[in-house]
Each structure stands twice: as structure tokens, then as C-alpha cells.
The first five atom37 places (N, CA, C, CB, O) and aatype in JSON, in Angstrom:
{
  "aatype": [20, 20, 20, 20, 20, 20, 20, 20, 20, 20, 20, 20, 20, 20, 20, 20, 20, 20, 20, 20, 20, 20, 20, 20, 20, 20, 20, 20, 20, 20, 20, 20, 20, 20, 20, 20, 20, 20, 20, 20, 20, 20, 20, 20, 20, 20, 20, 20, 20, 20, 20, 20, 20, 20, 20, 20, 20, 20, 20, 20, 20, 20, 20, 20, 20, 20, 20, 20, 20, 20, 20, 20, 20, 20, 20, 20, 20, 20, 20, 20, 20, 20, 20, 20, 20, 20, 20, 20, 20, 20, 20, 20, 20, 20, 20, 20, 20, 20, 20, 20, 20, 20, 20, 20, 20, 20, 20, 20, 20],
  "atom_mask": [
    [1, 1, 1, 1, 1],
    [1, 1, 1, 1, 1],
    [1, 1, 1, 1, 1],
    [1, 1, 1, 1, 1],
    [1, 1, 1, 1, 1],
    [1, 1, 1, 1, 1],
    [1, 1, 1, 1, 1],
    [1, 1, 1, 1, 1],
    [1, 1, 1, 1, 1],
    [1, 1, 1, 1, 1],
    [1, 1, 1, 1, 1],
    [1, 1, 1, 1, 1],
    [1, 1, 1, 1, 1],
    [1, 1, 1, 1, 1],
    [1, 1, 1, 1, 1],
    [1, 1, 1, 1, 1],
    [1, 1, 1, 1, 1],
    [1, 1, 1, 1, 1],
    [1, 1, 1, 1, 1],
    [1, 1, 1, 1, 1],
    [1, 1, 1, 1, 1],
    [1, 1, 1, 1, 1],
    [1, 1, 1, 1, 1],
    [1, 1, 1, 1, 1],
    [1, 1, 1, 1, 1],
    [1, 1, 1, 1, 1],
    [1, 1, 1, 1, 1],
    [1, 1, 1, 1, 1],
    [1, 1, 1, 1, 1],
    [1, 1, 1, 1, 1],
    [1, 1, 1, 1, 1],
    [1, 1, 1, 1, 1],
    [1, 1, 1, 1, 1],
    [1, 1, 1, 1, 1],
    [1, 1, 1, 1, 1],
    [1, 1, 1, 1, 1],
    [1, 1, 1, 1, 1],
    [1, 1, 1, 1, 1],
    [1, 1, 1, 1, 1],
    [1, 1, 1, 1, 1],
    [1, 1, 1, 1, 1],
    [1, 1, 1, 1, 1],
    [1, 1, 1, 1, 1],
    [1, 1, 1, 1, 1],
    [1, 1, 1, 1, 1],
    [1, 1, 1, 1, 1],
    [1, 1, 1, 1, 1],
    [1, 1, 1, 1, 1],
    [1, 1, 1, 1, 1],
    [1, 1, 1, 1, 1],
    [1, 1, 1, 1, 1],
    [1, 1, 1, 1, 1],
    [1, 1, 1, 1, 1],
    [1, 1, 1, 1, 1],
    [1, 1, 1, 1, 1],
    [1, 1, 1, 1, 1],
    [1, 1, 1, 1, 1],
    [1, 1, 1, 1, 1],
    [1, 1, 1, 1, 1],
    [1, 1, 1, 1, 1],
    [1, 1, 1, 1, 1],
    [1, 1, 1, 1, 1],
    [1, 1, 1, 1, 1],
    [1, 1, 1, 1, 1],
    [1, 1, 1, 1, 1],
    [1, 1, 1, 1, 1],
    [1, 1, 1, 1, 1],
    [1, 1, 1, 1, 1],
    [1, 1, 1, 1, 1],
    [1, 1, 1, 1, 1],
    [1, 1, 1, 1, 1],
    [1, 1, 1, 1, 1],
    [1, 1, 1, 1, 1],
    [1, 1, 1, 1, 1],
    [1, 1, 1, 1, 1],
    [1, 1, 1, 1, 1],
    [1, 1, 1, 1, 1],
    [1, 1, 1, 1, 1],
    [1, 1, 1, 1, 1],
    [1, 1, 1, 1, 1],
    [1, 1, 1, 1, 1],
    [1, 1, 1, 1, 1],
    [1, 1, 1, 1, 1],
    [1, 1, 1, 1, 1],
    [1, 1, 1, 1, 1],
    [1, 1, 1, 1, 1],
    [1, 1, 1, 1, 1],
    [1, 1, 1, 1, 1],
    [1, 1, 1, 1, 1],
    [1, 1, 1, 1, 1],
    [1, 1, 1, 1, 1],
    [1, 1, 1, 1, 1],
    [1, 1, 1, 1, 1],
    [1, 1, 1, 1, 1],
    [1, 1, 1, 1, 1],
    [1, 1, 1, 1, 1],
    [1, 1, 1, 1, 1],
    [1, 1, 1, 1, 1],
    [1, 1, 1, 1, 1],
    [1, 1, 1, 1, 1],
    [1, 1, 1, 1, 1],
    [1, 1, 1, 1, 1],
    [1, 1, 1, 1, 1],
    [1, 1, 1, 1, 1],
    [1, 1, 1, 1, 1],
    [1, 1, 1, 1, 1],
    [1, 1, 1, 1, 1],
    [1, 1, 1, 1, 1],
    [1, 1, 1, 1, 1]
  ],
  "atom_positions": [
    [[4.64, 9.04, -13.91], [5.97, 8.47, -13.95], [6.07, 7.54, -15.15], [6.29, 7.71, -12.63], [5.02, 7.0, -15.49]],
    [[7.23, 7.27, -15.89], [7.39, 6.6, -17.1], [7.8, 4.96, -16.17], [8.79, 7.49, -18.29], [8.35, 4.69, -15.1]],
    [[7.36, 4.4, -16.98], [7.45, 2.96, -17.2], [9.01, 2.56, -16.35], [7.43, 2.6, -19.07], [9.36, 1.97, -15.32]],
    [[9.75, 3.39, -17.66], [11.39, 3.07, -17.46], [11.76, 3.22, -15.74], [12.45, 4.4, -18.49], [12.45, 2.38, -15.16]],
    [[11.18, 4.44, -15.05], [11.31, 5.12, -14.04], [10.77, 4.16, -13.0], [10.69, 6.41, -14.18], [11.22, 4.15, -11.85]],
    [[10.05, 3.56, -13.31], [9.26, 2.49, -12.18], [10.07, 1.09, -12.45], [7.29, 2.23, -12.53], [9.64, 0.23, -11.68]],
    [[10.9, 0.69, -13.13], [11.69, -0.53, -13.72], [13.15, -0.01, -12.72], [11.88, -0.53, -15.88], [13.9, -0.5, -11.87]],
    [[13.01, 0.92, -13.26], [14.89, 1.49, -12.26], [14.56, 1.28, -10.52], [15.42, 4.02, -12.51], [15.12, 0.5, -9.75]],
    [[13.48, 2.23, -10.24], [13.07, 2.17, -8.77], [12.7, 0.99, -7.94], [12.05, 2.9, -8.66], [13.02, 0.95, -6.75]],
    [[11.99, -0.06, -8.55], [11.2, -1.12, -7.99], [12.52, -2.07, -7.86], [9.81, -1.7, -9.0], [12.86, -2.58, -6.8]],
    [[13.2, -2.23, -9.08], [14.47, -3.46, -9.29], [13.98, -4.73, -9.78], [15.26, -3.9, -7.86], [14.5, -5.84, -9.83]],
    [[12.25, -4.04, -10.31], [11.87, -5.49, -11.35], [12.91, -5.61, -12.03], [10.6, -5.47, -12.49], [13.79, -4.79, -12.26]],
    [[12.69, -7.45, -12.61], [13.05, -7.81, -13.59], [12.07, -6.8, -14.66], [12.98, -9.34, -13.58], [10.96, -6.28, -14.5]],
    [[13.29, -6.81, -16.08], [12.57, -5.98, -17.33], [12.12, -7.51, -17.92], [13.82, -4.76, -18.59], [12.92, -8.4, -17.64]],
    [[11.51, -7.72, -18.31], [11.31, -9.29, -19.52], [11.29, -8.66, -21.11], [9.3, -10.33, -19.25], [11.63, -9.27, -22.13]],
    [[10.84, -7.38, -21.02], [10.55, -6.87, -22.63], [10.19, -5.32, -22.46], [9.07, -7.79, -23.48], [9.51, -4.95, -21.5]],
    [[10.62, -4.51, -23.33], [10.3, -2.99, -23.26], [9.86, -2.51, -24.56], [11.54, -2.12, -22.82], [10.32, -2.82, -25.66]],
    [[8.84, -1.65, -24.25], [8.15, -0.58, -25.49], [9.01, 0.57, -25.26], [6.32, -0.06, -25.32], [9.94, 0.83, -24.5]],
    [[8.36, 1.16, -26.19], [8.15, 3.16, -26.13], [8.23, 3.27, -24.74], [6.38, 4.06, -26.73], [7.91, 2.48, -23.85]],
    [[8.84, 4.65, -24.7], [8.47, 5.2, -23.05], [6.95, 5.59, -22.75], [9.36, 6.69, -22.68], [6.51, 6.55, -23.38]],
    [[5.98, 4.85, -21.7], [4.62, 5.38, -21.63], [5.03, 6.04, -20.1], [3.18, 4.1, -21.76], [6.02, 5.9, -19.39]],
    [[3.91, 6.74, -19.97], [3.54, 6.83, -19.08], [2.71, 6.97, -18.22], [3.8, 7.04, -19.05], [1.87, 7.82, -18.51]],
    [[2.52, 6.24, -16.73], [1.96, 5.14, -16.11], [0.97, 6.03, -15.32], [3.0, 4.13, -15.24], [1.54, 6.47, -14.33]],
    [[-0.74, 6.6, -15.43], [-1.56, 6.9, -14.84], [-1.98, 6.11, -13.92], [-2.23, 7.21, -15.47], [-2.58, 6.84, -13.13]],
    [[-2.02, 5.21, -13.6], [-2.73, 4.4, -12.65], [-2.3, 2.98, -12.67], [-4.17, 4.48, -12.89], [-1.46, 2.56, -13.47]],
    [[-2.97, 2.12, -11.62], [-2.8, 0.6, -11.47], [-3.93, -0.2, -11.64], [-2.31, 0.26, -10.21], [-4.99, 0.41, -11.48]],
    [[-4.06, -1.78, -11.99], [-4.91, -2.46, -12.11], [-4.45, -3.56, -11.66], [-5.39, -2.44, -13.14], [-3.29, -3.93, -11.87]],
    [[-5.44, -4.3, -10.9], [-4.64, -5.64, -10.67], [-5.86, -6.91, -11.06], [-4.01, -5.73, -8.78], [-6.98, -7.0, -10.55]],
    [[-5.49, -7.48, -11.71], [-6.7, -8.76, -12.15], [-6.11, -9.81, -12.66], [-7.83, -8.4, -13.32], [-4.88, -9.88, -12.66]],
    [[-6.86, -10.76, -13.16], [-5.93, -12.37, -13.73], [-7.53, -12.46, -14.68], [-5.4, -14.29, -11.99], [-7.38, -13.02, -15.77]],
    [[-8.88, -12.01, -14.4], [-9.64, -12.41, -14.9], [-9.99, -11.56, -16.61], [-10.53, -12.43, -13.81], [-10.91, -10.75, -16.65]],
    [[-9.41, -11.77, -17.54], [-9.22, -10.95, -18.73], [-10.45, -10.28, -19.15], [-8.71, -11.74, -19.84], [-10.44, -9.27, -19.86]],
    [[-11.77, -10.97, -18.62], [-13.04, -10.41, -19.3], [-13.1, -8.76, -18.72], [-14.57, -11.44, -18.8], [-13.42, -7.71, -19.28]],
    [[-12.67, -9.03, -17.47], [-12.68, -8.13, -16.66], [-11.73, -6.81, -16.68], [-12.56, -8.78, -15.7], [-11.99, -5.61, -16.64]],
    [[-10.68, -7.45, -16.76], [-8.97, -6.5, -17.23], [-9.83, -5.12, -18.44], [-7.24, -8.16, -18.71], [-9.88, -3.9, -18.25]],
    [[-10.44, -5.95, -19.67], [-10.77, -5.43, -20.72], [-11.86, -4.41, -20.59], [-11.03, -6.39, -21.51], [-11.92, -3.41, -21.31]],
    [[-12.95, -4.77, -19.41], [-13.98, -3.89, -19.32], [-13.94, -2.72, -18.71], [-14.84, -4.39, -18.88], [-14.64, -1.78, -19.1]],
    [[-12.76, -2.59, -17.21], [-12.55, -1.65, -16.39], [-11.01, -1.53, -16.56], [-13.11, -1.95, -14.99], [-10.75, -0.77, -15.62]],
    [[-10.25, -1.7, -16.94], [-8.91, -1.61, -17.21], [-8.81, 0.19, -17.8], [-8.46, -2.98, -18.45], [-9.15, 0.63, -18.9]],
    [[-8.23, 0.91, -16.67], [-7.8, 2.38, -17.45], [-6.68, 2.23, -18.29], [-7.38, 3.6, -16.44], [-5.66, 1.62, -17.99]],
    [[-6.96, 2.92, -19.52], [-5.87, 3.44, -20.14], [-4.38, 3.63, -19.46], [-6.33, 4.61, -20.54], [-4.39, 4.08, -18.31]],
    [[-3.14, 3.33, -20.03], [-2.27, 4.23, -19.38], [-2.16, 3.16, -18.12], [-2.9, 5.91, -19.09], [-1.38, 3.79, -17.42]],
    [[-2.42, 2.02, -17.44], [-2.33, 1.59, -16.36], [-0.91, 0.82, -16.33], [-3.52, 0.88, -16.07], [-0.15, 0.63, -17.28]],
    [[-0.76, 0.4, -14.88], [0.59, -0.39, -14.68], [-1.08, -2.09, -14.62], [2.09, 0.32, -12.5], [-2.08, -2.16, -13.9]],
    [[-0.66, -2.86, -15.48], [-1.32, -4.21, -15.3], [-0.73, -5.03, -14.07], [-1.13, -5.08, -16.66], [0.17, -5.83, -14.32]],
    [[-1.12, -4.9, -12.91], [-0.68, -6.58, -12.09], [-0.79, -7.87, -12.18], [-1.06, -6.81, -11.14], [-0.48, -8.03, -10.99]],
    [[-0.9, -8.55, -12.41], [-1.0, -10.34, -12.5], [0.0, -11.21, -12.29], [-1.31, -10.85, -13.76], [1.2, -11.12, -12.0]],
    [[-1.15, -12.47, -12.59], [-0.26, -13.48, -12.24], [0.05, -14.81, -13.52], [-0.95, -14.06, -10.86], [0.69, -15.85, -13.66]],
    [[-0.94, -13.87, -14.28], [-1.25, -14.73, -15.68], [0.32, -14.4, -17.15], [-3.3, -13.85, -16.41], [0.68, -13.44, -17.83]],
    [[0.62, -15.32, -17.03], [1.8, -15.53, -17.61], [1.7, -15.82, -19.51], [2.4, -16.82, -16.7], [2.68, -16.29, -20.08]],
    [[0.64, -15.53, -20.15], [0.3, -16.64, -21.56], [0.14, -15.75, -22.48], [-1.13, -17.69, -21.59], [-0.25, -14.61, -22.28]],
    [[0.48, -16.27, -23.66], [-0.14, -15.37, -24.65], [-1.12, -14.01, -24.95], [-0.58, -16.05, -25.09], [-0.97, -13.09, -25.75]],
    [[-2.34, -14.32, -23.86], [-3.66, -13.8, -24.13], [-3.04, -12.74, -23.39], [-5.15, -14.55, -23.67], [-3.02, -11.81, -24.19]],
    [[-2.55, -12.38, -22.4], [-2.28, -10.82, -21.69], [-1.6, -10.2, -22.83], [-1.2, -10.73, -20.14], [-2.35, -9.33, -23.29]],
    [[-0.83, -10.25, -23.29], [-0.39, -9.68, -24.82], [-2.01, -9.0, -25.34], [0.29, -11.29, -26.11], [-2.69, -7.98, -25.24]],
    [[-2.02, -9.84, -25.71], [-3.49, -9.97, -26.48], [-4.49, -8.55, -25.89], [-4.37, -11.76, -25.95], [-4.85, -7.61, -26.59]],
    [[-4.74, -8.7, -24.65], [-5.15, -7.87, -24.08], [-4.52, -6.61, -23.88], [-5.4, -8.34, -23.25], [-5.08, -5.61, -24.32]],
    [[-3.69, -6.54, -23.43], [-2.97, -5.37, -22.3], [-3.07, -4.55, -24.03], [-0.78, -5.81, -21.15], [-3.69, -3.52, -23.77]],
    [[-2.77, -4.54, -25.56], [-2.61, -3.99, -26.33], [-4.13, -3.26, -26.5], [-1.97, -4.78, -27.23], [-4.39, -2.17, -27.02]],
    [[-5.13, -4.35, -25.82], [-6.49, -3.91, -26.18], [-6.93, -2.66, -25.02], [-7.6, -5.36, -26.13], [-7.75, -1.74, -25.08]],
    [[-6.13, -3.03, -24.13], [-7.05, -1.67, -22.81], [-5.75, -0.83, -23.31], [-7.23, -2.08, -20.31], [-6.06, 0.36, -23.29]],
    [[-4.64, -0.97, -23.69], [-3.99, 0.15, -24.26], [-2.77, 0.4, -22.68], [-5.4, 1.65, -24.73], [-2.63, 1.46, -22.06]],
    [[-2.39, -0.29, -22.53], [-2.0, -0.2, -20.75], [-0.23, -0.07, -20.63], [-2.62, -2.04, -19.75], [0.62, -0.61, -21.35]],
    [[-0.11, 0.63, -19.72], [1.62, 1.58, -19.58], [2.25, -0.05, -19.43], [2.05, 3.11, -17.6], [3.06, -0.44, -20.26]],
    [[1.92, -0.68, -18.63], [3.0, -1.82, -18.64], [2.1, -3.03, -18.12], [4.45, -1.48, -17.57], [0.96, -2.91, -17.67]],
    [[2.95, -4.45, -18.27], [1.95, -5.42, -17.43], [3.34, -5.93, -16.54], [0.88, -6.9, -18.51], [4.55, -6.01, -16.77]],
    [[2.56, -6.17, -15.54], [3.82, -6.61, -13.84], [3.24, -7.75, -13.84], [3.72, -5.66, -11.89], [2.02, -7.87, -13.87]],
    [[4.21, -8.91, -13.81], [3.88, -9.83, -13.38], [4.27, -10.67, -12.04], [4.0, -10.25, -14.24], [5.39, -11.16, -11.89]],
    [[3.58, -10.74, -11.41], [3.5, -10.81, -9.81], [4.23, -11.82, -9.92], [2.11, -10.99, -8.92], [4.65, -12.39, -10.93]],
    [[4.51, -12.22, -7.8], [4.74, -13.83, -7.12], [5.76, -14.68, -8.0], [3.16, -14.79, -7.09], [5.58, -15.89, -7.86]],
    [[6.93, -14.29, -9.0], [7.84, -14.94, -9.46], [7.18, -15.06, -10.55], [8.34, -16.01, -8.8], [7.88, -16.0, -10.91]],
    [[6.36, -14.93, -11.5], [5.96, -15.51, -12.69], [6.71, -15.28, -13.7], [4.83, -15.2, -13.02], [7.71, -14.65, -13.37]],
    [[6.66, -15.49, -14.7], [7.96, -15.09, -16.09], [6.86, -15.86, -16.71], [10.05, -15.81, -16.22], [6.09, -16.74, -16.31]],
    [[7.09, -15.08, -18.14], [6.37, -14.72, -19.24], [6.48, -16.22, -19.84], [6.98, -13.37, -20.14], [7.49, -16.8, -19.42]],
    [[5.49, -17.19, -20.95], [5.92, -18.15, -21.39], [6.41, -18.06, -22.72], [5.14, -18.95, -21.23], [6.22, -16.92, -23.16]],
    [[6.96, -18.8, -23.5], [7.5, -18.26, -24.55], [6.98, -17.68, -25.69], [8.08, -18.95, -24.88], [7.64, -16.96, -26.44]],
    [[5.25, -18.11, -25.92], [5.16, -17.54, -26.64], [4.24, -15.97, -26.01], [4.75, -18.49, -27.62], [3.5, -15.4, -26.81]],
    [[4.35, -15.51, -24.87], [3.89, -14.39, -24.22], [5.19, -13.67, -24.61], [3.45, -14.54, -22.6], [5.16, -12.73, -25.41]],
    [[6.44, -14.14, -24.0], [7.71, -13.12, -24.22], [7.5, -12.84, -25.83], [9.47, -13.91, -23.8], [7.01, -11.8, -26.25]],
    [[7.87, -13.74, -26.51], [7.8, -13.39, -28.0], [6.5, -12.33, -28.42], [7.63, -14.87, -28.84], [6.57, -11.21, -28.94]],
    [[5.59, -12.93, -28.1], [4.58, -11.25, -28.75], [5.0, -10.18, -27.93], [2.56, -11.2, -28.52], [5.51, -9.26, -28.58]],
    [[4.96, -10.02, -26.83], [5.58, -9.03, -25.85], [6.35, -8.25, -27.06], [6.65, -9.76, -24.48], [5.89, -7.36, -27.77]],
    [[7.64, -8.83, -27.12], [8.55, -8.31, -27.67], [7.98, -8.25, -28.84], [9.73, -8.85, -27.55], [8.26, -7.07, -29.03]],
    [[7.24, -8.63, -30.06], [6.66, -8.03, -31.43], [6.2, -6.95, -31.04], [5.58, -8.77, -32.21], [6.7, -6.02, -31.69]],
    [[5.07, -6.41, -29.85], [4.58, -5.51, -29.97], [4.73, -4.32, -29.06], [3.68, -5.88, -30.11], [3.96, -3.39, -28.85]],
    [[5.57, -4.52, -28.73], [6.31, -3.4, -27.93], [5.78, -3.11, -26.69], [6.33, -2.14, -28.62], [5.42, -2.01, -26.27]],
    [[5.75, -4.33, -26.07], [5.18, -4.25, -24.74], [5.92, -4.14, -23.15], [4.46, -5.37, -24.77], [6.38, -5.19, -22.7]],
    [[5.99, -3.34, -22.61], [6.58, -3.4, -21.44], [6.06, -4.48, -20.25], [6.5, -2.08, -21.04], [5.09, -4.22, -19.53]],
    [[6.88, -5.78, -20.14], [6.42, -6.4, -19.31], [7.72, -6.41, -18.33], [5.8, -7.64, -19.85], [8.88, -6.4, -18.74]],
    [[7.43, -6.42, -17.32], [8.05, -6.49, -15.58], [8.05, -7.57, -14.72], [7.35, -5.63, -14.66], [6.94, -8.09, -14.9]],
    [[8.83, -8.41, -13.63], [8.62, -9.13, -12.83], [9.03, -9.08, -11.78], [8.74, -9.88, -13.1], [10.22, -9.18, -11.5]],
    [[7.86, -8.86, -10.77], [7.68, -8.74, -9.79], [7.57, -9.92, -8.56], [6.87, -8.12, -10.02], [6.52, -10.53, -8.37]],
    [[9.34, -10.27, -7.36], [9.04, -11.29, -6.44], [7.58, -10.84, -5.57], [10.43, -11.49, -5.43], [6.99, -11.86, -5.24]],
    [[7.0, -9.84, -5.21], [6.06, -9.5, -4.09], [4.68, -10.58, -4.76], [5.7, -7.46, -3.95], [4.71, -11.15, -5.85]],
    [[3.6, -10.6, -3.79], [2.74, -10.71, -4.67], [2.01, -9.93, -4.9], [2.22, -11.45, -4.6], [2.6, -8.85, -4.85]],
    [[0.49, -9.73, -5.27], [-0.21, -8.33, -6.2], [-0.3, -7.7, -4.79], [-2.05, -8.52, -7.3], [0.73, -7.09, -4.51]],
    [[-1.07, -7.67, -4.01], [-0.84, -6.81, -2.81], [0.17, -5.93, -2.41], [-0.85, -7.44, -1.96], [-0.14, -4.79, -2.08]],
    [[1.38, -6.32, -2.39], [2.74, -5.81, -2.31], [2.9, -5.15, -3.42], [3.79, -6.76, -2.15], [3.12, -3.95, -3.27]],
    [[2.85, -5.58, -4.54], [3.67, -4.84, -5.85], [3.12, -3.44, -6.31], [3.58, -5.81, -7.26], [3.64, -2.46, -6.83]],
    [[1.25, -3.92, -5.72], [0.63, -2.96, -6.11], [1.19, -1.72, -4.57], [-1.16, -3.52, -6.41], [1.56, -0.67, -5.08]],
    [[1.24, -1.69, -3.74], [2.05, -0.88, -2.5], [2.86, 0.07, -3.28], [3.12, -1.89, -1.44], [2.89, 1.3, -3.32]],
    [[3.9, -1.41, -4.23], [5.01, -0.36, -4.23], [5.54, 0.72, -5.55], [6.17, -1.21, -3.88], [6.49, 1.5, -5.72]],
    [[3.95, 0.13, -6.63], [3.68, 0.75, -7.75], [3.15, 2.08, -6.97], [2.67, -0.08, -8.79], [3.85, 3.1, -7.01]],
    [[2.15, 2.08, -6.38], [1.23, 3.13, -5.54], [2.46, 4.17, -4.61], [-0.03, 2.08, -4.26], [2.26, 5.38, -4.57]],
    [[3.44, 3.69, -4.06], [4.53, 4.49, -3.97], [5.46, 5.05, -4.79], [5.06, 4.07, -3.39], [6.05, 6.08, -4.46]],
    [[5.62, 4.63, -5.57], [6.62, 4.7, -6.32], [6.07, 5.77, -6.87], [7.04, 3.59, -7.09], [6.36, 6.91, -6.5]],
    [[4.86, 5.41, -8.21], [4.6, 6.23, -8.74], [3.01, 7.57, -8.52], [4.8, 5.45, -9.71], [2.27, 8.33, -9.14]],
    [[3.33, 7.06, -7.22], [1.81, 8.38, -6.6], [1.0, 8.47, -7.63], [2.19, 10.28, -6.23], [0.84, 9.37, -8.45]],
    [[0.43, 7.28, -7.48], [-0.79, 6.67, -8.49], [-2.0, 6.04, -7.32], [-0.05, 5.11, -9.71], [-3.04, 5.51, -7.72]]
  ]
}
């Protein structure tokens, strides 16, 4: 399922949009060492980490979108690279438990 397709269905907030990817699987972490080592390609990112460095990352595991859980919104300078690099970020009221449910439904991942 494309990115866009899981943004229409869920009723996330959009915060910033890339290219159309599309979304092989889910990950859910806050711990970046970690995101980077087991993080699939192609994933929907869950968190709760709101900062710069998920930018940073999510470009490095190469990942369909990052969701950001439990009310979080991006800080300004996260939205701003977001948006330099064409990143699909999402916000999600559930928290990762839930969001990840309704990624895993949504997109039979």
C-alpha cells in the first residue's frame, strides 16, 4: 500500500510528504541505534521521538514513512528537514500499540 493510501485511510494528520513509496512493513522504536540496525527498508516508522535526528535516520534505513505516535508533532527543526528531504511524516492520536494495529490493518503488513 502507498504511503498516500494509509494517510487517506487512518485520518492521520499529514505534517510533510515525499514521493509516493510504498509501505512493506512496520517498525516501531524511539531507540535510533536500534531503528538503524533492524529497521526494514520500505517500513512505516512508529515513534514517539519528535527531533531532528529521526530525519536523520529514517533517510538512513531508507523507510516508506515515519508515524508519529500519542499526539506528538514534529519540532521545528524536524518539520523543516522533513520537508527538505522529502519525507513522509504522519500523526498519529493512538499510541504505538494502536497505530501499529491499525497500520497492520490497513495495510496487511
Amino acid at each position: 500500500m502507498k504511503v498516500s493510501e494509509l494517510a487517506q485511510k487512518s485520518g492521520w494528520q499529514i505534517f510533510s510528504q515525499g514521493e509516493e513509496r510504498e509501505i512493506g512493513s512496520g517498525y516501531c522504536g524511539d531507540f535510533l541505534s536500534n531503528i538503524i540496525s533492524r529497521a526494514p527498508d520500505s517500513c512505516a516508522w512508529l515513534t514517539v521521538m519528535n527531533n531532528v535526528n529521526v530525519a536523520a535516520v529514517a533517510t538512513l534505513i531508507d523507510c516508506a514513512c515515519i508515524i508519529l505516535c500519542e499526539g506528538v508533532s514534529p519540532d521545528e527543526a524536524f518539520a523543516a528537514r522533513a520537508g527538505q528531504l522529502g519525507l513522509w511524516v504522519l500523526g498519529a492520536q493512538e499510541n504505538v500499540f494502536e497505530a501499529a494495529k491499525k497500520v497492520a490493518a490497513i495495510c496487511g503488513v
